[in-house]
VOGU-3710 file (C-alpha; in Angstrom, 3 decimals, decimal comma):
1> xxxxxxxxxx> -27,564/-9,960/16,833  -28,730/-6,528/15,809  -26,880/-4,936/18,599  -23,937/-7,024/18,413  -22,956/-6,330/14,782  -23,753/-2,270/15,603  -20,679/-3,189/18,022  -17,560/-1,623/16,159  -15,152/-3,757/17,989  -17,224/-6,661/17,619
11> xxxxxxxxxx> -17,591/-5,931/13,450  -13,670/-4,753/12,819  -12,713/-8,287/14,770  -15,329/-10,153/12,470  -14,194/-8,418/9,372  -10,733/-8,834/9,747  -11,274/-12,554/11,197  -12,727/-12,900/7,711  -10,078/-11,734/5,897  -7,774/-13,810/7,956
21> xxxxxxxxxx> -9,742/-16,527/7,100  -9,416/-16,573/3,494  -5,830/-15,502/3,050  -5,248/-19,007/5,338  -6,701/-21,022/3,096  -5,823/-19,695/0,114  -2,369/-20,126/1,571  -2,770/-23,542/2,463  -4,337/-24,977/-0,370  -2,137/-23,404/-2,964
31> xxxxxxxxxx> 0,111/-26,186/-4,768  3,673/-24,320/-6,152  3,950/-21,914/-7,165  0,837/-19,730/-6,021  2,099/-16,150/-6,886  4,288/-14,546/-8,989  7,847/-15,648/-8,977  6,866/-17,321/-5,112  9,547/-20,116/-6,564  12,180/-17,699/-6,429
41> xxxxxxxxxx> 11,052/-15,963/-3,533  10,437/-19,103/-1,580  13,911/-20,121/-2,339  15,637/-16,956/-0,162  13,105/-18,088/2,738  14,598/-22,199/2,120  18,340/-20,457/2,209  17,507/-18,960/5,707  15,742/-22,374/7,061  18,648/-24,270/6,294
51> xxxxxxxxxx> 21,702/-21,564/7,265  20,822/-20,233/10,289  22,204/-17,425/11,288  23,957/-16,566/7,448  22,315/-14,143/4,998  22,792/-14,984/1,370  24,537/-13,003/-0,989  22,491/-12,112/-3,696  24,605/-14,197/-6,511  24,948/-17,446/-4,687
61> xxxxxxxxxx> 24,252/-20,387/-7,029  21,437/-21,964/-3,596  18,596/-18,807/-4,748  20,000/-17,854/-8,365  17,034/-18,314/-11,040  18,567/-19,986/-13,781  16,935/-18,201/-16,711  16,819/-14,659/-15,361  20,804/-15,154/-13,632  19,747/-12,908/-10,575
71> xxxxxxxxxx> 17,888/-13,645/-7,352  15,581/-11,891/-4,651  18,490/-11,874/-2,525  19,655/-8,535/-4,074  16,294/-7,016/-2,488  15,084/-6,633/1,467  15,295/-10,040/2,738  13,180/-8,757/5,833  9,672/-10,690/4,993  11,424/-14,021/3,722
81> xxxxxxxxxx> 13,619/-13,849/7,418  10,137/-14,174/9,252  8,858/-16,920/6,950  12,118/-19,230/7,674  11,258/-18,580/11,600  7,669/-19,922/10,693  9,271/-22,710/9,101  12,300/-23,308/12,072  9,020/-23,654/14,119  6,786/-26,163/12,159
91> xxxxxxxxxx> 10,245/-28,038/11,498  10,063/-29,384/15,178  6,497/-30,711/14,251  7,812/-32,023/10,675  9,988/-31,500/7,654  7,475/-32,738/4,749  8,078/-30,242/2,344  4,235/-28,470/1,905  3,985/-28,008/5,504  7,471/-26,230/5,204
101> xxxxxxxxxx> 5,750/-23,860/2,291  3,112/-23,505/4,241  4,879/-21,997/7,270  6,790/-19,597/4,920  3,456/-18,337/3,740  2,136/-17,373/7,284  4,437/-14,468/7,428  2,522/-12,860/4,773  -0,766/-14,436/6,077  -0,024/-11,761/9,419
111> xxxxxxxxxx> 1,395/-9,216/7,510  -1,662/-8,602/5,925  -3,857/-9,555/8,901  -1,803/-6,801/10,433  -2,420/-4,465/7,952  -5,940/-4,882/8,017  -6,451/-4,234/11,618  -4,314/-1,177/11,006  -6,460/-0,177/8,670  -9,381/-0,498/10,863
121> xxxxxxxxxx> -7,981/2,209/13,401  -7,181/4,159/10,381  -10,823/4,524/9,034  -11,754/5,016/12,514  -9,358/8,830/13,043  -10,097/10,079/9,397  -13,811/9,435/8,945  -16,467/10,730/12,007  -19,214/9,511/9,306  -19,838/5,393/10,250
131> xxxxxxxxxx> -20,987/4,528/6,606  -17,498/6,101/4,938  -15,561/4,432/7,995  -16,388/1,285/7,099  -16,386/1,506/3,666  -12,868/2,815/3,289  -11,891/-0,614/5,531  -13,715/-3,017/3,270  -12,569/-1,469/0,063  -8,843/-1,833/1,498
141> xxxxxxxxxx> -9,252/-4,800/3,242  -11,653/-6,892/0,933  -10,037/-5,610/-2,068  -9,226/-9,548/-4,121  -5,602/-8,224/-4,778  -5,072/-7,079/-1,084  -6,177/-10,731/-0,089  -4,044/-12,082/-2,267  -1,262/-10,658/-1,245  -1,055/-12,503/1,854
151> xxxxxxxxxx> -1,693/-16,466/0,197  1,791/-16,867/-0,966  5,995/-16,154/-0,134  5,974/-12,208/-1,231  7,832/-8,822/0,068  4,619/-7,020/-1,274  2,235/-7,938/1,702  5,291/-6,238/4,063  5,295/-3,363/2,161  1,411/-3,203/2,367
161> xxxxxxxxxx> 1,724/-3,645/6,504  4,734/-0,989/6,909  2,543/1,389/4,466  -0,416/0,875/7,222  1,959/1,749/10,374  3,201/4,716/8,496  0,196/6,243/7,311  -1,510/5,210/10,848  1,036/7,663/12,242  0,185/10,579/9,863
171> xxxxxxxxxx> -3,857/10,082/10,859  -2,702/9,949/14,661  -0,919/13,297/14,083  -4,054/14,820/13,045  -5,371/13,903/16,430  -2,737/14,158/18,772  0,145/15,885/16,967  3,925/14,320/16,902  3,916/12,733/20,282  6,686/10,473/20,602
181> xxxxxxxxxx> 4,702/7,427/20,507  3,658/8,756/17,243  6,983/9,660/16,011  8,266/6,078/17,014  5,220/4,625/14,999  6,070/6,479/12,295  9,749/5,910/12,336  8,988/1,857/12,787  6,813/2,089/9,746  9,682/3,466/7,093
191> xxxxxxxxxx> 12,566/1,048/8,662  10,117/-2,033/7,770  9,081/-0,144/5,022  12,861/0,358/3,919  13,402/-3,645/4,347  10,216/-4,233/2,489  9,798/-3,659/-1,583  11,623/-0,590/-3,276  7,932/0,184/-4,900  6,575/1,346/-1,310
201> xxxxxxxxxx> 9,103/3,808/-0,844  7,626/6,480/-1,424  5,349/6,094/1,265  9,295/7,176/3,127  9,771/10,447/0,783  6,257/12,000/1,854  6,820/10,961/5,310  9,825/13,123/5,420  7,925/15,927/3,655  4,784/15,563/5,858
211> xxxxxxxxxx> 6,218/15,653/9,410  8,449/18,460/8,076  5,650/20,860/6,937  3,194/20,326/9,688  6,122/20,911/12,060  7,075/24,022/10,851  4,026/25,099/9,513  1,269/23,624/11,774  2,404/25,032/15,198  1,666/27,981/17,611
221> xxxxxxxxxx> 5,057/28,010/18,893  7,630/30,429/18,204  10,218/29,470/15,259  13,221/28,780/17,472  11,094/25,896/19,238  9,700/24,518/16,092  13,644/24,048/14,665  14,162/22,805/17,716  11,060/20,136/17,654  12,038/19,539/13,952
231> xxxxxxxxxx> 15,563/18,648/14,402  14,914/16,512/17,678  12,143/14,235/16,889  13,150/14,130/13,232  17,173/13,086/14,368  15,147/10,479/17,016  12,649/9,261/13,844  15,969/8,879/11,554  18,079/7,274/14,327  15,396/4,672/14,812
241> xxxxxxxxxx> 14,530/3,914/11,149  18,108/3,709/10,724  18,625/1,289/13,569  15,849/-1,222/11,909  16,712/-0,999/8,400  20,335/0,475/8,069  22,400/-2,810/8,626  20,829/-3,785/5,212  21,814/-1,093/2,864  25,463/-1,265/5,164
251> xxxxxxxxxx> 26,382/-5,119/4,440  25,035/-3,363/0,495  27,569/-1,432/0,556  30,293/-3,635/1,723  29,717/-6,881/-0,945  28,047/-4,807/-3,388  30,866/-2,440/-4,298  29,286/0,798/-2,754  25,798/-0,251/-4,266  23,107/0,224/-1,051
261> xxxxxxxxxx> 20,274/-1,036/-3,010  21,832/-3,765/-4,973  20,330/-3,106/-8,240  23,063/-2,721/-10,479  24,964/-5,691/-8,739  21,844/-7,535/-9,888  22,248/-6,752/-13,700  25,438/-7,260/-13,572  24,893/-10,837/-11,685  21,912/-11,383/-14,694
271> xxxxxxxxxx> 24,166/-10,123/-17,709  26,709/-12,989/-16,424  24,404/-15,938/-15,404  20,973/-15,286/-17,114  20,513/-17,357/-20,595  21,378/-15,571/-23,767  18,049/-14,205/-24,744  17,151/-13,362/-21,030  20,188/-11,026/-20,638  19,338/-6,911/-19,520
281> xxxxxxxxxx> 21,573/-6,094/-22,490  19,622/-7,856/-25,272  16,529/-7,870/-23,473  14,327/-5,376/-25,196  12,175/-3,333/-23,430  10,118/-0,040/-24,434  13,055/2,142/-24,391  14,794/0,280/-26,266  12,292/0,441/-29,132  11,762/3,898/-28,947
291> xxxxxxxxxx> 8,179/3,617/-27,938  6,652/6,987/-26,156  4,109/6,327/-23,376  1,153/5,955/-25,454  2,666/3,243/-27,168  3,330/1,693/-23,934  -0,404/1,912/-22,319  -1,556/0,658/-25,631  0,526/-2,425/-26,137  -1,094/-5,611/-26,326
301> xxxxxxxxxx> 0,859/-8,610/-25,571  -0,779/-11,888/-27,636  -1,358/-13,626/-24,406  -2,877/-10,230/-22,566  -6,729/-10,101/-23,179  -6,760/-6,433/-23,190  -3,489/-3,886/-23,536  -0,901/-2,646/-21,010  -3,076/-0,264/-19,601  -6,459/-2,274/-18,534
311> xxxxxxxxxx> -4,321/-5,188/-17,546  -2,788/-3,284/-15,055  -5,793/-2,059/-13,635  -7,683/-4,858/-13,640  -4,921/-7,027/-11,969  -5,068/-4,370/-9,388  -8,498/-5,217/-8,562  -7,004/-8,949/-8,813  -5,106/-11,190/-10,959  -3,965/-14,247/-9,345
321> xxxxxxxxxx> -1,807/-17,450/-9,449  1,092/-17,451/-11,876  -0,574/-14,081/-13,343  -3,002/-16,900/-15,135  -5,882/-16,655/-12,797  -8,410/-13,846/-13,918  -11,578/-12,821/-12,490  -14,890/-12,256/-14,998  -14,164/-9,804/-17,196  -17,470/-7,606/-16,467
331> xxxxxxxxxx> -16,760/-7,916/-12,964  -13,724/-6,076/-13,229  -15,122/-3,339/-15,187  -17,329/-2,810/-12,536  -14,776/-2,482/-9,767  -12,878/-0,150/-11,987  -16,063/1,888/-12,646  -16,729/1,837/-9,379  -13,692/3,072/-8,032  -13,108/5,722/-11,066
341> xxxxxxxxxx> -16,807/7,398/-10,510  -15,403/7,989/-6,715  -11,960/9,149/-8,013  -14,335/12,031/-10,135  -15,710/13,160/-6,884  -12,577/14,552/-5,543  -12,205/17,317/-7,894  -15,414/18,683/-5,089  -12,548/18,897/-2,570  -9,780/20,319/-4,417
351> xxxxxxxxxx> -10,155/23,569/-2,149  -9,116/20,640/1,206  -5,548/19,822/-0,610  -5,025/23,866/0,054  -1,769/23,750/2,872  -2,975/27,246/3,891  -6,908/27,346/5,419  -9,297/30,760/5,338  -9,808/32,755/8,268  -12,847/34,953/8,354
361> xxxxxxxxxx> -13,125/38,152/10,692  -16,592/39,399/11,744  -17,215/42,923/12,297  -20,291/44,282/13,675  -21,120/48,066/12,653  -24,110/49,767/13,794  -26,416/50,638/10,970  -29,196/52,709/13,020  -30,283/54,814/9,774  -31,817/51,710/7,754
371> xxxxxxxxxx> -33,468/50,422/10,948  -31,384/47,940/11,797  -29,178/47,422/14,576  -26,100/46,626/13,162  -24,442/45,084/9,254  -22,230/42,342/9,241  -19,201/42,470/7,488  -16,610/39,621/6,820  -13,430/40,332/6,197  -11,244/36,895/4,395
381> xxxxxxxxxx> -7,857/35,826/4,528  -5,203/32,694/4,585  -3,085/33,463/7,345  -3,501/30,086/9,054  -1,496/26,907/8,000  -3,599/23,731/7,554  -2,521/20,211/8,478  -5,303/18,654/6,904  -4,068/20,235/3,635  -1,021/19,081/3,947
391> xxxxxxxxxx> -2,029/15,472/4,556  -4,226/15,722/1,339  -1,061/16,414/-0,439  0,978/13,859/1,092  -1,762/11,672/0,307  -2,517/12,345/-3,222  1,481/12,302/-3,610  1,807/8,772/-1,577  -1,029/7,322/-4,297  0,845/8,901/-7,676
401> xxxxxxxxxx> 4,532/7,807/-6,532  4,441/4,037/-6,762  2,374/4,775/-9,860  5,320/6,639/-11,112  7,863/4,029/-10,176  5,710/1,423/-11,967  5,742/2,790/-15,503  9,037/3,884/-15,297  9,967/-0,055/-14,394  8,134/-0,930/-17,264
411> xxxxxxxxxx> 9,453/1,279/-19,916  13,112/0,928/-18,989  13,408/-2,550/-17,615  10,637/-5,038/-17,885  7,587/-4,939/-19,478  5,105/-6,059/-17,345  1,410/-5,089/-16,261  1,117/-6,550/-12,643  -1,704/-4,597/-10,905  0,264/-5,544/-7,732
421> xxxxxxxxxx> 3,056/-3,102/-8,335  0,952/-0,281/-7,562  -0,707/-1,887/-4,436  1,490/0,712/-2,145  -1,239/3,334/-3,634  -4,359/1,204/-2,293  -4,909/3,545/1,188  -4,612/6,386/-0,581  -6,829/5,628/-3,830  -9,769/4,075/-1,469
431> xxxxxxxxxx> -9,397/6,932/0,981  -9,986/9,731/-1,992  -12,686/7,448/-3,453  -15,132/7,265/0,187  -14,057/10,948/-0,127  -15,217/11,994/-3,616  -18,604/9,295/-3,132  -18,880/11,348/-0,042  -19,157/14,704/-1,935  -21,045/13,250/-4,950
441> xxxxxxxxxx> -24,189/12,049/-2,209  -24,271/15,254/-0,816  -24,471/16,909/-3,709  -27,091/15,105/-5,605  -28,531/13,090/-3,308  -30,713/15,061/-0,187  -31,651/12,148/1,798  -29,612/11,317/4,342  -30,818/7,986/5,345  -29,914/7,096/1,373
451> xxxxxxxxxx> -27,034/8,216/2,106  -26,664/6,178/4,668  -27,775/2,947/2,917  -25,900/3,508/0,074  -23,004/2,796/2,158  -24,300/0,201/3,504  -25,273/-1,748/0,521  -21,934/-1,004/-1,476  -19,371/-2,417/1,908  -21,693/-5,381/1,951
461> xxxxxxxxxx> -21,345/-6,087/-1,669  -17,990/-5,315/-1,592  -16,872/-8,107/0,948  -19,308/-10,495/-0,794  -17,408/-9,734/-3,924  -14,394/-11,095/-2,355  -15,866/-13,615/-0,529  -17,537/-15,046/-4,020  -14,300/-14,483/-6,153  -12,586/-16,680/-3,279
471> xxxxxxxxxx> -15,254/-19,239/-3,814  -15,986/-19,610/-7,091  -12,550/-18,900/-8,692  -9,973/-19,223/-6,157  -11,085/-23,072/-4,386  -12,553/-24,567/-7,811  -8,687/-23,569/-9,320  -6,335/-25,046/-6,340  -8,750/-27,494/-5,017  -10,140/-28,852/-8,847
//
């Protein structure tokens, strides 16, 4: 048994069977609605069950929420496409309405399953130490959020898989350079990620900014052949992300007036349908009452338990059902303490987010007069370009975008503290957390082997902690 969990193939298949595991059963257990606004969501998925072959348009009375006047049809329909072919496939079986639910949720069961195995090969390129390996998996992997993510009708668990592809691309550069399987990996993961949720995007935008740097920077050939790289794998990346996820933001276009990502067709569609107080001109939000930032982090809704601020990072570690379903308070606080003393350690790396690396010169001079056969001298400089740099930044970039995005939805359209909007940002954060606990052990802690166990000890309690949660809270809520 020893031997067999030592096995990595064995222990990825076992961890990510896990995971697997609970996201099925929380998916098949869960009564409507299990997520947020799955009712709405679900209803795009019902639209493509029943008309196959037509895509709805984002106003159409079949998928429009009557309070809010809009539907999800406005966004990337990608995700709720593959749960109507789960449920065109259980409809030969049977039509009762659960088992029809159930389908559509299997999509996101995969997409996560998907992303998890991704993330497996991931931790396996960027970490040569075994203990940080499989800790950054488990903290992705066995985060409650992450899990949850793939128990109900969402675009978010996409967006999490596409996220994996992409940034499994940048880590296979590192190793291999652009190859063109590479290139096609990475060019696979921002079409999907394009049809996915508009919160993942940036995960596109550093992409782009990424494979341009290390390609121009990172290279020993001249500077005619690097254009020439640049503008030929980066014209094949584009024409292939286009192919996947252009028809979209196209048929946009055409219905929506010249508006590719359907936003302002859906205020427009939600200042005509949505009821009186629920309308986006009457709707207040932070702007609208002049609030600055603090005021926004601070804010304290009566039926929060803690302000803006916590709630959002707490529901990152997990919130679930209808937003009503919250872990034990403590608990939480340790996650987040957890995951904030790692976040410290990275200010001992700063120096590896440098895109330029030191080269030092040795020179030998004889030094017969004192004795001594020669003196060393070193001689410094930053004359060569470093990828690794470079991926730090697109890294630490990739975690602060959907960050970004978040508050700015918050204090101009909806106020609303949903951990889950900054989800895109999970690789990134865990990655810089095994990172900075790396650098903390090694600088206070001399021991290897404790190095070593602490490791250990914190994946295994980390998976428990999911585990648990799913036991305690999650089956006792859905099952009674």
């Amino acid at each position: 048994m020893k031997n067999f969990l030592k096995n990595e193939k064995y222990l990825g298949g076992i961890l990510v069977g896990l995971a697997f595991l609970i996201m099925f059963i929380w998916a098949m257990i869960g009564t409507m609605p299990t997520g947020p606004d799955e009712g709405m969501r679900y209803s795009v998925a019902q639209y493509l069950y029943k008309n196959p072959g037509k895509l709805p348009h984002g106003d159409d009375e079949a998928i429009r929420n009557a309070r809010w006047g809009i539907s999800y049809g406005f966004s990337p329909i990608l995700s709720y496409m593959v749960s109507a072919v789960f449920m065109w496939m259980v409809s030969i079986i049977t039509t009762e309405k659960m088992a029809l639910l159930r389908a559509a949720r299997m999509a996101d069961v995969l997409f996560i399953t998907a992303a998890a195995w991704m993330v497996l090969q991931i931790g396996k390129r960027l970490f040569s130490d075994k203990g940080q390996r499989w800790l950054f998996c488990v903290l992705v992997i066995f985060l409650p959020e992450f899990l949850f993510m793939g128990a109900y009708v969402n675009t978010d668990s996409l967006a999490l898989m596409a996220g994996a592809m992409i940034l499994l691309a940048w880590v296979r550069y590192l190793d291999e350079g652009w190859t063109w399987k590479n290139c096609f990996l990475l060019a696979a993961g921002m079409g999907i990620c394009f049809l996915s949720y508009y919160n993942a995007y940036g995960w596109i935008l550093w992409s782009a900014f990424f494979f341009c740097m290390t390609v121009l920077f990172c290279s020993d050939a001249s500077w005619k052949e690097r254009w020439k790289f640049l503008f030929g794998r980066g014209i094949a990346i584009a024409g292939v992300t286009l192919g996947i996820a252009g028809w979209w933001f196209i048929r946009n276009f055409v219905i929506y007036d010249g508006d590719i990502l359907g936003r302002h067709a859906s205020d427009l569609c939600a200042e005509k349908y949505a009821w009186p107080d629920f309308k986006p001109s009457v709707r207040m939000t932070p702007e609208k009452l002049g609030w600055s930032c603090k005021d926004l982090f601070l804010y304290q809704d009566p039926g929060w338990q803690h302000n803006w601020l916590i709630t959002v990072m707490f529901s990152f570690i997990g919130t679930f059902g209808y937003f009503h379903i919250f872990m034990n308070e403590t608990v939480s606080k340790i996650y987040v303490l957890f995951l904030t003393v790692g976040m410290c350690g990275v200010f001992w790396m700063l120096r590896e987010f440098y895109w330029r690396k030191s080269t030092v010169s040795i020179i030998r001079v004889p030094d017969a007069a004192k004795g001594k056969p020669v003196k060393i001298k070193t001689i410094s400089g930053f004359r060569e370009w470093n990828k690794k740099g470079f991926f730090h930044l697109s890294m630490a970039a990739a975690m602060v975008t959907p960050v970004v995005l978040f508050i700015s939805y918050a204090y101009h359209s909806d106020l609303q503290a949903q951990g889950r909007y900054i989800l895109p940002a999970v690789y990134p954060i865990m990655y810089f957390v095994v990172c900075g606990y790396g650098k903390l052990l090694k600088k206070f802690v001399k021991r290897e082997e404790v190095r070593k166990w602490f490791y250990r000890i914190t994946a295994v309690l980390w998976v428990l902690g999911a585990v648990i949660t799913f036991v305690s809270l999650i089956l006792p809520e859905y099952l009674g």
